[in-house]
C-alpha positions in Angstrom: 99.6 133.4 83.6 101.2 131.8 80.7 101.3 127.6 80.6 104.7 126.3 80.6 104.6 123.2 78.5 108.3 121.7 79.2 107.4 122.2 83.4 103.7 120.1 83.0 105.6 117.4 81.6 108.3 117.5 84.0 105.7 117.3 86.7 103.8 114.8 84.9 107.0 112.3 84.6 107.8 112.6 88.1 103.8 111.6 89.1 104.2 108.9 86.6 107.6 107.7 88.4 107.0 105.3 91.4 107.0 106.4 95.3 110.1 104.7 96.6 108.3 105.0 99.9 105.9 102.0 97.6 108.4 100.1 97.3 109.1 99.7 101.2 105.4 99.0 101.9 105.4 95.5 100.4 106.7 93.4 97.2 105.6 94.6 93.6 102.3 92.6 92.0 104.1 89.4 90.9 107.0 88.8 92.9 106.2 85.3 94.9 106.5 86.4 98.0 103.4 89.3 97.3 100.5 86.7 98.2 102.3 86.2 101.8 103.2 89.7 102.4 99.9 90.5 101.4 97.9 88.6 104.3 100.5 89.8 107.3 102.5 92.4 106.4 101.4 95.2 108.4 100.6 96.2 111.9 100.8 93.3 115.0 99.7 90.4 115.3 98.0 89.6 119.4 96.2 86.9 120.6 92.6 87.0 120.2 91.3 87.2 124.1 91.9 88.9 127.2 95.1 87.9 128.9 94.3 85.4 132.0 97.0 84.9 134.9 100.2 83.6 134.0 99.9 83.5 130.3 102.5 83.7 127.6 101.8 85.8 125.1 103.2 86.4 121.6 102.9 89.3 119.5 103.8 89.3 115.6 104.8 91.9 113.4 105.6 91.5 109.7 107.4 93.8 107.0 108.7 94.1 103.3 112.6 94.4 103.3 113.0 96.1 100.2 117.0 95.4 100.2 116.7 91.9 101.1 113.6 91.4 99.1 112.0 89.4 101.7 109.4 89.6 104.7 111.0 89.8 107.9 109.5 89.7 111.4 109.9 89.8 114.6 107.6 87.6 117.0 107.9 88.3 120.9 107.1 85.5 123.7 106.5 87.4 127.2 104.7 86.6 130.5 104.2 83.3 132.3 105.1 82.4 136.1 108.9 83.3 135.2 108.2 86.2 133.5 110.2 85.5 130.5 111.0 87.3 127.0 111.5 85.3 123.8 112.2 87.0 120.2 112.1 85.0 117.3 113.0 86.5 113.7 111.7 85.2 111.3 112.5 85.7 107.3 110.4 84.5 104.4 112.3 84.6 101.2 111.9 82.8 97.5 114.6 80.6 97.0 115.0 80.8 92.7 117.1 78.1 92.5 114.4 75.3 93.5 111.6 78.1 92.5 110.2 77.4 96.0 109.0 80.1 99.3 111.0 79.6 102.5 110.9 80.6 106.4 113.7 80.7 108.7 113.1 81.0 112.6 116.2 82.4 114.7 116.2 82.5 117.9 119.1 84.1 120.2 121.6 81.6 120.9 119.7 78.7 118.8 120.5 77.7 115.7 118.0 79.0 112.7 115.4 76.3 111.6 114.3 76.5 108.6 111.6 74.9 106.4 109.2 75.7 103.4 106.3 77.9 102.8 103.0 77.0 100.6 100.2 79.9 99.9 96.6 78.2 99.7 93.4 80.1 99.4 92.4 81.1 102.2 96.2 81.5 104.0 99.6 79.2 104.0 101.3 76.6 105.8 104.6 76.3 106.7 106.5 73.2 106.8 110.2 72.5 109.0 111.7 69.1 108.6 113.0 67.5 111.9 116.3 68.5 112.9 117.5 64.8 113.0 116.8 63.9 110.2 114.5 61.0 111.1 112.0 62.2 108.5 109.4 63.8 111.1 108.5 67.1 110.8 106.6 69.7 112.4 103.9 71.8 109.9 101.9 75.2 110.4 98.7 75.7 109.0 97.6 79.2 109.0 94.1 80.4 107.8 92.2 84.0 107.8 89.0 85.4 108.7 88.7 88.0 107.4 92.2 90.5 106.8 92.5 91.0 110.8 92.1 87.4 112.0 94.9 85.0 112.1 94.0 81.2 113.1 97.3 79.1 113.5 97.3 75.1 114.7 100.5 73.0 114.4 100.5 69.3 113.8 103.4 67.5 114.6 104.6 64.2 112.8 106.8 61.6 113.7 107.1 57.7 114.1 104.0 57.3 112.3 102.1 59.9 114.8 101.0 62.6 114.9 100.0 65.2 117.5 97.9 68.2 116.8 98.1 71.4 118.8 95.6 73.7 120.1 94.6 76.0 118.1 96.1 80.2 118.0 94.3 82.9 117.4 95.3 86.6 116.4 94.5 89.7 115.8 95.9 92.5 114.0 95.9 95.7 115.5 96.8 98.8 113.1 100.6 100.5 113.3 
């Protein structure tokens, strides 16, 4: 068998070239928006206990949007007495102009709200101004145990109150 020297490094050039299958999974090392995708890209987010009568539930799933360059998801309400169905996109980007993350929520026939994003050690908050302007503001605080548990609670400020929800938990459950 003779050892064909231009084929070996033809082979070895393509191994050293990256998958663009890689480049769907999530946002290269340094890119702002990796630390984010990082904690809840992948899989689906469910509440953390057995369903009880009633209940709304809401499932999350993230992703890397390679074209976009942003995380996208979709989050799905369902259940309750009514039996109704909510879906929510949602898109993290990194605004370069003021060097700063962002979230937008859409929901059919509402129009998009959209606030800021900060990544903190041990998860991120998200931050959306009120919609009238009167300086209140409704922020997210999201924190991990672990890669597979997601613990949300939502504090909401206005008039000099403020009002803190119950706290959310999730789990993610593999693709």
């Amino acid at each position: 068998m003779r050892f064909d020297l231009k084929v070996a490094c033809a082979v070895l050039a393509l191994a050293a070239m990256p998958a663009v299958a890689g480049e769907a999974a999530g946002p290269s090392v340094g890119h702002p928006l990796s630390p984010l995708c990082d904690l809840i890209c992948g899989g689906a987010w469910s509440p953390d206990h057995p369903p009880y009568p009633d209940e709304i539930r809401t499932t999350k799933s993230y992703e890397w949007d390679a074209e976009t360059r942003t995380v996208r998801g979709l989050e799905i309400s369902t259940g309750g007495i009514a039996g109704i169905r909510i879906e929510v996109a949602v898109t993290f980007a990194y605004d370069e102009a003021a060097d700063a993350l962002t979230v937008t929520r859409t929901k059919a026939d509402a129009a998009p709200v959209a606030g800021t994003v900060a990544i903190g050690a041990d998860g991120f908050q998200m931050r959306f101004p009120a919609p009238d302007g009167s300086g209140g503001a409704m922020i997210t605080v999201v924190r991990f145990e672990g890669a597979d548990v997601w613990i949300e609670r939502s504090e909401i400020l206005e008039d000099g109150r403020s009002t803190l929800g119950g706290e959310q938990r999730f789990r993610r459950k593999p693709e």
